[in-house]
Every structure is written in C-alpha cells, then in structure tokens.
C-alpha positions in Angstrom: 82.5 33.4 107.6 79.9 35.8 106.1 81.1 35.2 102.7 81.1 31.8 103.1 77.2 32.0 104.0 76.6 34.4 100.9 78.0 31.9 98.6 75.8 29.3 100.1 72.8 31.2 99.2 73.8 32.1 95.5 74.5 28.5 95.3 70.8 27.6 96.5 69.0 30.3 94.7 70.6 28.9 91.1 69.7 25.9 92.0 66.4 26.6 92.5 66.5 29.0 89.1 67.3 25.9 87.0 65.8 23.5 88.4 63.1 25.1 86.4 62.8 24.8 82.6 64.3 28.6 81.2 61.7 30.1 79.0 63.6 32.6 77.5 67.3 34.5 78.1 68.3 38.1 78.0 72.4 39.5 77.7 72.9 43.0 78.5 76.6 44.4 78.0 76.6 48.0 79.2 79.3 50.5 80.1 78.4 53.4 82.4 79.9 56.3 84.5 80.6 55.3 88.0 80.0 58.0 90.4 80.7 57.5 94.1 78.4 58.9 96.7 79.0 59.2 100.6 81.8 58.1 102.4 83.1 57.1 99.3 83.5 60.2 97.9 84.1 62.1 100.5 87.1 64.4 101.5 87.1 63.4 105.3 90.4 62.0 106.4 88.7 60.0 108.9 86.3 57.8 107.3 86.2 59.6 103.3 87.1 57.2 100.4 88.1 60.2 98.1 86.9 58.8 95.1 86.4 60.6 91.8 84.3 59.9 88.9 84.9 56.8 87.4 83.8 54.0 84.8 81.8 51.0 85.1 81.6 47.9 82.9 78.0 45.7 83.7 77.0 42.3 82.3 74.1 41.3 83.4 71.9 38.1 81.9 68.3 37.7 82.6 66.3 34.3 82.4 62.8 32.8 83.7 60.7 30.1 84.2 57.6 29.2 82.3 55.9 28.7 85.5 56.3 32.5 86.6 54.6 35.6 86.0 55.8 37.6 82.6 56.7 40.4 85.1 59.3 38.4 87.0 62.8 36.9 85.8 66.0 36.5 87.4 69.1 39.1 87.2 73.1 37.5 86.9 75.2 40.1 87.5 78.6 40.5 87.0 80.3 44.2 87.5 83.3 46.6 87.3 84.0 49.6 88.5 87.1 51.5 88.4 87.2 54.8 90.1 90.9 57.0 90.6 91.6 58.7 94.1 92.2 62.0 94.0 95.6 62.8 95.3 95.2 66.7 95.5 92.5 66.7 97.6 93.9 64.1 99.6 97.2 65.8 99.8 95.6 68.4 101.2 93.4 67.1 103.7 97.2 65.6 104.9 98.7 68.9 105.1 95.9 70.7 106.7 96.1 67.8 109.1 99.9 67.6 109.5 100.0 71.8 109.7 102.5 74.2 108.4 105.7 73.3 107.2 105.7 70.2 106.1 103.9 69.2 102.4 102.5 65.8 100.8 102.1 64.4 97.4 100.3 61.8 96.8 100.1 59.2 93.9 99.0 55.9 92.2 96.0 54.5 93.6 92.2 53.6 92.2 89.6 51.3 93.4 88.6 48.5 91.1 85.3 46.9 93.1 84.0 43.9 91.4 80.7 42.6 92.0 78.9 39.0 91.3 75.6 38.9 92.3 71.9 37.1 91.6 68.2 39.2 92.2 65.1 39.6 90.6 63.7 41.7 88.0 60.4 43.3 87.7 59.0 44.8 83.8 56.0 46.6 82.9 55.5 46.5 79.2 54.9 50.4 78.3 54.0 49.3 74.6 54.8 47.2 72.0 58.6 48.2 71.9 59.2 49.8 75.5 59.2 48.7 78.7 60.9 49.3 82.2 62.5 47.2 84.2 63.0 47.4 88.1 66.4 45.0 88.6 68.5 44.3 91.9 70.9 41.6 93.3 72.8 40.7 96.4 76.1 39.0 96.2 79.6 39.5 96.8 82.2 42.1 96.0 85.9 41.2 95.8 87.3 44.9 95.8 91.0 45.3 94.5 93.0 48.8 95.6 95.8 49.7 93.4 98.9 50.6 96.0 98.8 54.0 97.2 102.6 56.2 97.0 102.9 59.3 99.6 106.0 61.8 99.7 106.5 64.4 102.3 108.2 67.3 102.0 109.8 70.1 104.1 109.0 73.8 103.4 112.3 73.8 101.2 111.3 70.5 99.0 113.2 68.4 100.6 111.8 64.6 100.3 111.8 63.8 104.1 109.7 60.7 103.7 108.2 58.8 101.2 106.3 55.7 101.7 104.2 53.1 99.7 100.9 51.3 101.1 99.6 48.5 99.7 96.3 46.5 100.2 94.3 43.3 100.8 90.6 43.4 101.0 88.3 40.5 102.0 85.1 39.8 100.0 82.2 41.6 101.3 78.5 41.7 101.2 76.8 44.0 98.2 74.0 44.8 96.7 72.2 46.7 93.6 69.5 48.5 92.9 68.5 49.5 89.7 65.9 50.8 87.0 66.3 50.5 83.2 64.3 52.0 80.5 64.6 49.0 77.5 63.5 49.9 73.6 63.7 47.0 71.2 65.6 48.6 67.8 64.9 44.4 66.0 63.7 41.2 67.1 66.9 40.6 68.5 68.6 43.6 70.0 67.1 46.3 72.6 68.8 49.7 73.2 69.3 49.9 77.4 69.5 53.1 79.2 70.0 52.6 83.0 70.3 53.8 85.9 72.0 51.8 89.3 73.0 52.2 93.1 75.1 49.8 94.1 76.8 49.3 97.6 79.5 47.8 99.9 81.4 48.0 102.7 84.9 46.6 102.1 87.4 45.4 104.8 90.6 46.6 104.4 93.7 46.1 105.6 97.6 47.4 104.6 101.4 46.1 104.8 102.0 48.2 107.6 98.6 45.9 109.5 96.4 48.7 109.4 92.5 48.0 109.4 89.9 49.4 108.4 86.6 49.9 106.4 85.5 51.5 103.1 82.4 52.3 101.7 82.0 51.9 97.8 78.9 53.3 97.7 78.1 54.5 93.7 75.3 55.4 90.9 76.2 54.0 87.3 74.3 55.7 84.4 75.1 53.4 81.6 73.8 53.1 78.3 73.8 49.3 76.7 72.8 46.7 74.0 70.4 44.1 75.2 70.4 40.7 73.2 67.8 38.2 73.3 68.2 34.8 72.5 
C-alpha cells in the first residue's frame, strides 16, 4: 500500500539522518491559524470540504550533521489541525439542492488532520540575530472527522429525517511547505513567526459505505518559541 511505501522511506531517510553524528538540535512549538484553501473550503456540494477557519498546533525539531553545509538541516514534523464545518452554508447548499419545501440543519462535525512528516531545511543568516528559514516535509497524514448529524424538515418543522454519518479515513500522502522568519531574543530561545501550506488528499469513507475524497489543503500563520539545545 502507498502508506506502507511512505513509511519505508521515513524509515530510511532517519536512518540515514543518524547515522551521522547531530551537530546541533533545534525545538519549535508553535500555534497558528489554520485556514483552508480550495476544495477544502469550498461551498460545492460536489467535491467542497466546507471548512472554516481553524487552529493549528506544529512541533517541529530540527538537527544536522557536522559533515553538511550550515545552510542545510533536517525538519521532524509533527502537526494538528482542527478546522469546524460550517453547517449553515452546508445546510444551504442541501436545500438549494433538495428545492422548496423541505429544510436541513446540520451539526457536529470538524476535521482534525494530523500530520508526521521528515524534509529539509534551508537558512540564510540575515545578521547576527535574524535569519530565514525555507522548511518542508513529506510524510503521512492520519485525518480524523468528527461524526456529522443532519435533520430534515418539512415546510411546517416537522423532523421528517434525521440521520448521523460517521467516518473512517486511511492514512494518506502529505506534504509542507514553509518559510519562517527566526529572531534569537537569548542564547537559548528564538521568537518564530511562520508561515506554511500544507496538503492532502484524504480517503474517506462512511457507515452507510460511501467513498470518497477530501482535500485538506491549508495555510498556517503561526507565531512560536524556538529552543536550542
């Protein structure tokens, strides 16, 4: 399986990582606003995620070899997003669908993507206490959708269905790609202000055996602490 394959690689890449001695190491814990883009936010009942603005929590840990270039380290990445579906627009993308008569409310659901993944990082040393960093990764994202409650009603308010979906996902490809702006405050502790797009597309699939496909497609600003060991 894909997956399977992806695993394979991070597994190989960290070997090769420490199989050279780690000069020095870098923790970055950052929160951010999550803010889907594309399908994932979109209002299309076909293929639209309708996502809203959300939060993101990033850790990411940075390390390098003696033997490389002071431009070039490695990226671990681990992060969370949580991002709430709006249920009035999709509500009325149902009813404009469904047509007079009949109306929908819908409830309950957010999309929690979580992402492990390993890349490299460029840095260019502005001066003495700033620099920029150019940071991806490619990995895996195990997405979790919270169940997703619909009620229809007649033009009188009378509940004439109500039904609740639930979801399994499979673990799908995804990537990041970032820039940060880093200012050391101490010897110890850098002030991070970033900005990332990371992407997915996620298999999906309900109790009712529905399939299907969503994107999770987002930019996190975030603004973090950065310590160096």
């Amino acid at each position: 399986m894909k997956y399977i394959r992806i695993i394979l690689a991070l597994i190989i890449y960290g070997g090769i990582i420490c199989h050279n001695p780690i000069q020095a190491q870098e923790f970055t814990f950052m929160p951010s606003v999550s803010i889907p883009v594309g399908e994932y936010s979109s209002q299309d009942l076909e293929n639209g995620g309708f996502a809203k603005t959300g939060v993101g929590f990033h850790f990411m840990s940075k390390a390098r070899s003696e033997n490389w270039p002071d431009w070039l380290s490695v990226n671990f990445q681990l992060s969370q997003q949580i991002n709430k579906i709006d249920g009035q627009a999709l509500a009325q993308a149902f009813n404009a669908e469904l047509g007079g008569g009949v109306l929908t409310a819908v409830s309950g659901s957010r999309y929690k993507p979580l992402m492990i993944g390993l890349g490299p990082v460029f840095s260019k040393n502005i001066s003495g206490w700033l620099k920029y960093n150019i940071t991806s990764s490619f990995g895996i994202m195990y997405a979790n959708f919270d169940p997703l409650k619909i009620k229809v009603f007649d033009d009188q308010r009378v509940l004439l269905l109500e039904q609740e979906y639930f979801f399994t996902t499979k673990p799908s490809f995804s990537y990041s790609l970032g820039a940060e702006m880093v200012g050391s405050i101490s010897q110890k502790i850098d002030l991070v202000l970033s900005g990332m797009f990371m992407n997915s597309n996620v298999d999906v699939s309900t109790t009712d055996q529905l399939n299907s496909s969503q994107s999770t497609s987002s930019i996190n600003f975030g603004l973090g602490i950065n310590y160096k060991f």
